[in-house]
C-alpha positions as CSV (number, residue, x, y, z in Angstrom):
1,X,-104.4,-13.4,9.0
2,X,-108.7,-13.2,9.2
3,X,-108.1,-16.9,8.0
4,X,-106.0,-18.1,11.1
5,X,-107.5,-16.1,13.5
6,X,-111.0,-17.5,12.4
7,X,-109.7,-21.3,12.3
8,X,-108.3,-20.9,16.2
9,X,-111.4,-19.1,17.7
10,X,-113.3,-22.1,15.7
11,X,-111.4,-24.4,17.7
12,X,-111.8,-22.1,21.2
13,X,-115.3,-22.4,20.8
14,X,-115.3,-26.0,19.9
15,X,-113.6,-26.3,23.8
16,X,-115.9,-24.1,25.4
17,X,-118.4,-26.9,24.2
18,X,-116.5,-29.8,24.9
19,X,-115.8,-28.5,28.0
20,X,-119.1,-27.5,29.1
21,X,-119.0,-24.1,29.6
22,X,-121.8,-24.2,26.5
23,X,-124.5,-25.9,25.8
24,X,-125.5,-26.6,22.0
25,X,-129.3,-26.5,20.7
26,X,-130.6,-25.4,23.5
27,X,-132.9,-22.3,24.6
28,X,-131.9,-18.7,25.8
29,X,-130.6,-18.8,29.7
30,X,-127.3,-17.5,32.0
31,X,-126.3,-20.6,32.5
32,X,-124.2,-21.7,29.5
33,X,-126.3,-22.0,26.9
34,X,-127.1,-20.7,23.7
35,X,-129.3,-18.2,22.9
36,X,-131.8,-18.8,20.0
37,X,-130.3,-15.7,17.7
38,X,-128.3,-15.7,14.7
39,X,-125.7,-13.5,16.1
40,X,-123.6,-15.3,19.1
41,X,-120.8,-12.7,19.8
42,X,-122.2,-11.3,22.6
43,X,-122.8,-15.0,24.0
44,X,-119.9,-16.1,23.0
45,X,-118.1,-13.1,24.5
46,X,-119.8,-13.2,28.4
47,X,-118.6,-17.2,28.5
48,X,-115.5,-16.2,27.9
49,X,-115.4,-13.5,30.5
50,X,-117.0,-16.3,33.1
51,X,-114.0,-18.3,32.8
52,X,-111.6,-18.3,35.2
53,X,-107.8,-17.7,34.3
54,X,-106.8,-21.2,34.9
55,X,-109.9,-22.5,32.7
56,X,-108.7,-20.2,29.7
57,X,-105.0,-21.5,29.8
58,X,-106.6,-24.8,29.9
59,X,-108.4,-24.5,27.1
60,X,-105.1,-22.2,25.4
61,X,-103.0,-25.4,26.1
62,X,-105.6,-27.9,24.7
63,X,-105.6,-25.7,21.3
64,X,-101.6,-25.8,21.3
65,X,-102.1,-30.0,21.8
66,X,-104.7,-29.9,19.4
67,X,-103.2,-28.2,16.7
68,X,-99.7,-26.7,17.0
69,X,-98.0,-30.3,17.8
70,X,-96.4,-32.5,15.5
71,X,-99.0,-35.1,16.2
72,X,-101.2,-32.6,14.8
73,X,-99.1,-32.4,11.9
74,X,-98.8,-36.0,11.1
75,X,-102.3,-36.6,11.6
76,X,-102.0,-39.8,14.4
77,X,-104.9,-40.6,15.9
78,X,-106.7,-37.9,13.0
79,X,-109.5,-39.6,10.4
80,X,-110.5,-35.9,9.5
81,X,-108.1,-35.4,6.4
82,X,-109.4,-31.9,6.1
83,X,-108.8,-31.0,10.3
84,X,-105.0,-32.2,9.5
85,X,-104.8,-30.0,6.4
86,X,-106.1,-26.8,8.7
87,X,-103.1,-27.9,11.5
88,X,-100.6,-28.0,8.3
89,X,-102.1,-24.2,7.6
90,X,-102.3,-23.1,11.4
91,X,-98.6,-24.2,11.7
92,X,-97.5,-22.9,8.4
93,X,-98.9,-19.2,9.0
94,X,-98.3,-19.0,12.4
95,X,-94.4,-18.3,11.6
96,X,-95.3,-15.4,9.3
């Protein structure tokens, strides 16, 4: 379960990026980008809360296309053999 839970906040946080709410390698500020400290959860955590409901469902729905689908399955559009083997896990746990 740990295992799961890690490999979909993983992807969460990859949106957050993608999306801009974060921004990578960059100094300590309010404004969406990372502190320089080892230990993010607070960061991570205050982002999070910033959002508003329609950005989180956004972001909820873009996890569901990016990894619950059967394109995500079958790998179309996917170079990264080891991201499809993580959807084939996702999926696979998910019913237990």
């Amino acid at each position: 379960m740990q295992g799961w839970t890690a490999h979909v906040l993983a992807i969460f946080y990859d949106f957050l990026h993608l999306r801009g709410y974060i921004q990578k390698n960059t100094t300590a500020s309010r404004d969406g980008t990372l502190p320089a400290m080892r230990d993010y959860h607070q960061f991570y955590e205050d982002a999070i809360t910033c959002l508003r409901v329609d950005e989180f469902l956004e972001i909820i729905e873009s996890i569901h296309q990016h990894a619950f689908t059967c394109q995500a399955w079958s790998g179309t559009d996917q170079l990264d053999k080891e991201f499809i083997t993580m959807c084939h896990y996702l999926q696979e746990v998910e019913t237990l």
